[in-house]
N, C-alpha and C positions, 0 to 999 in steps of 0.2 A: 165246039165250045171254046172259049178264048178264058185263061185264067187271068184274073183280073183286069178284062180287057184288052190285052197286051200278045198275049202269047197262045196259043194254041196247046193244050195238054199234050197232042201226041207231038210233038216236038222237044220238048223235057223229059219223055220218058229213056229210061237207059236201060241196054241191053246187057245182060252177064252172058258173057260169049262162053263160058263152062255150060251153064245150066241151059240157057235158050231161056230167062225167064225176063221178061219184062217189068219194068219197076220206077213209079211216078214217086218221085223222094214229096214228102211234104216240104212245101213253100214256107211256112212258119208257122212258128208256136206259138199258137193262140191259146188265149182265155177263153173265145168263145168256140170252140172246137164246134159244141154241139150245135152251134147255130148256122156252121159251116156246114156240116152233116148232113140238118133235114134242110139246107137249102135247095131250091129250084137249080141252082151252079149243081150242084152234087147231084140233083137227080139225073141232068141232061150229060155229067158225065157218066155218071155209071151204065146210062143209055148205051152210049158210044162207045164205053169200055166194052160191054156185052157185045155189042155188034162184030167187035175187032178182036176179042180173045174167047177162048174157052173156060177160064176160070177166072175172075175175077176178085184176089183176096185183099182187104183192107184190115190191115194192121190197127187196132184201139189198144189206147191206154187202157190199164187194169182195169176191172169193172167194181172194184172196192166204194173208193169214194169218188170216182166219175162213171157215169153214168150215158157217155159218147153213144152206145151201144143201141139205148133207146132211141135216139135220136135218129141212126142210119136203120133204124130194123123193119121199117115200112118196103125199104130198097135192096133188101138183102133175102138167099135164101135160107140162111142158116148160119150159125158160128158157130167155129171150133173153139173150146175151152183152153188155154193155154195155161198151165199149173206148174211152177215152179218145184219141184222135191225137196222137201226140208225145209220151205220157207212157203209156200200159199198154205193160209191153215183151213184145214179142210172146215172150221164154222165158217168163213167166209165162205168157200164153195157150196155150202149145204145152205148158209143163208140165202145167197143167190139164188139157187134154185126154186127155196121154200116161196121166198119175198118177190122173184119176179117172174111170174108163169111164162108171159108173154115172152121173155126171153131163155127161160129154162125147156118151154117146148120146142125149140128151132136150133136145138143145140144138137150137132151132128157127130159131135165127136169130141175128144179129151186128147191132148198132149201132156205128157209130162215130161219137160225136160228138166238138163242136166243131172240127169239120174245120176246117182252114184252107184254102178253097178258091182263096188264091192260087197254094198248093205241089200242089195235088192233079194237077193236070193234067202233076206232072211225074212221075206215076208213072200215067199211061192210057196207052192206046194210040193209036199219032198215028189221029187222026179221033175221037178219044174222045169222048162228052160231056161230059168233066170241063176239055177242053182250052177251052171255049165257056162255063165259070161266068160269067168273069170281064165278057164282054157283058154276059153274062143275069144278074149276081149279084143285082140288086134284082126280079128275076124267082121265086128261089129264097129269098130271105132274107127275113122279115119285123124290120118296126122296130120294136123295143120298145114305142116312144112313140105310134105309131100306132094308132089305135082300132078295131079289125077291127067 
């Protein structure tokens, strides 16, 4: 499939030679994302994605007040929730779920980043793993700066 006519997808994709993960940058920011989504373009690439990789993830804006999600979820097997700590407020998360079946059944999993693993331990259970970050944090954490 040729993106905009012009170019070919697997030709723009770039490789991160750390991880071995491959990664198609979006072209630009559109208004109409979701018309981009459920397009024929986007079917016949995630076709082609499948055929060429093992996992296939597409990054969407929040699911608050856009709604991208609906639009790719005929092409998708499932999405992971990605949840901010201390800022996604859980009635957003719980509305979601309540207000969109269709998308709250196909949901395979929860992230929560940027945890703040000094506060986490006050919400485990006493013996928790969470209560023992604070030993171990340089165990769990990697350093920016450091060269793996």
């Amino acid at each position: 499939m040729d993106i905009g006519g012009t170019v070919s997808w697997r030709d723009i994709v770039l490789a991160d030679p750390r991880t071995g993960m491959h990664i198609l940058p979006a072209l630009s920011a559109s208004n109409q994302a979701s018309d981009f989504l459920s397009s024929d373009g986007m079917r016949t690439l995630l076709e082609e994605a499948r055929q060429s990789y093992d996992y296939v993830v597409i990054d969407l804006p929040l699911l608050g007040p856009v709604m991208d999600a609906r639009a790719v979820l005929p092409r998708t097997d499932g999405f992971i929730l990605v949840t901010e700590w201390g800022r996604t407020p859980r009635r957003l998360v719980r509305s979601l779920i309540e207000h969109e079946p269709e998308l709250a059944e196909d949901i395979v999993g929860v992230v929560l980043n940027k945890v703040d693993f000094r506060k986490l331990a006050q919400y485990s259970d006493p013996g928790g793993a969470e209560r023992y970050m604070g030993s171990y944090s340089r165990y769990y954490q990697v350093d920016a700066t450091e060269k793996v």
